[in-house]
N, C-alpha and C positions, 0 to 999 in steps of 0.2 A: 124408230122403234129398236128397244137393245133386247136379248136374253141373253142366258148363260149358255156355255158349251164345256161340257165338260169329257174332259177324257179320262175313262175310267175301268177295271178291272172287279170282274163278275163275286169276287170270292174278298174283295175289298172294304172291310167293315165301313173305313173312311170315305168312299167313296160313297156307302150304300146310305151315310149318316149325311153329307154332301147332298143329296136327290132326298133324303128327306127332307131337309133343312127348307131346299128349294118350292120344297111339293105346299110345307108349310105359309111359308112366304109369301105362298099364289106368285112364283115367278116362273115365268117360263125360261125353259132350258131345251138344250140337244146335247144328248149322249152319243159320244163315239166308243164304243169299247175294242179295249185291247189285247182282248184275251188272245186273237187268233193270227196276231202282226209285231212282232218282237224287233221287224225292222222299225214302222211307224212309231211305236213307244219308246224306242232310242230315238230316234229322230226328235217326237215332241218335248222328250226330256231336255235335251240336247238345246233344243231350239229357246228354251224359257228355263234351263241351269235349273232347272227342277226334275230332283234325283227319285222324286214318290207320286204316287196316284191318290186322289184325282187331281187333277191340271186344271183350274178352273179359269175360265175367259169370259170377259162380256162385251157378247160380238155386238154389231150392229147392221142393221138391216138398210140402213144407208148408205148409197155408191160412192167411194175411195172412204170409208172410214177403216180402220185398223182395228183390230180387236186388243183390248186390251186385259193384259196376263193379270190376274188376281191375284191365283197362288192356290194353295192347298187348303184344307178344311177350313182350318186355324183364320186364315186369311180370309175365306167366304164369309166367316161367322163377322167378323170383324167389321167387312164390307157392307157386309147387311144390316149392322147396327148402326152405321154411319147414316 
């Protein structure tokens, strides 16, 4: 079983249009937000060379799978048309 995860900030029109997209879709997701960890949001920037929020992944809930990096809005919408 996969969902998304997305890492995202409160005041982020992108983000907020991200979790609708999702809410549309009927996909399930987990939000982590970053409003209150400036270390964490350098870190996941960092970790996926993605400089803007949201950070979108689809984890999975299977033992040793990796999650794999989407991207940004642009990139979910894309994902989800596929």
């Amino acid at each position: 079983m996969s969902y998304y995860h997305l890492y995202v900030k409160t005041n982020c029109g992108f983000c907020k249009s991200a979790i609708d997209l999702l809410m549309k879709k009927e996909k399930e997701f987990a939000i982590t937000v970053l409003d209150h960890s400036e270390a964490l949001e350098k870190y996941i920037k960092g970790a996926f060379s993605h400089d803007t929020v949201p950070i979108v992944l689809l984890a999975s809930t299977e033992e040793d799978s990796e999650d794999e990096f989407v991207g940004g809005l642009t990139e979910l919408k894309e994902h989800l048309d596929e």
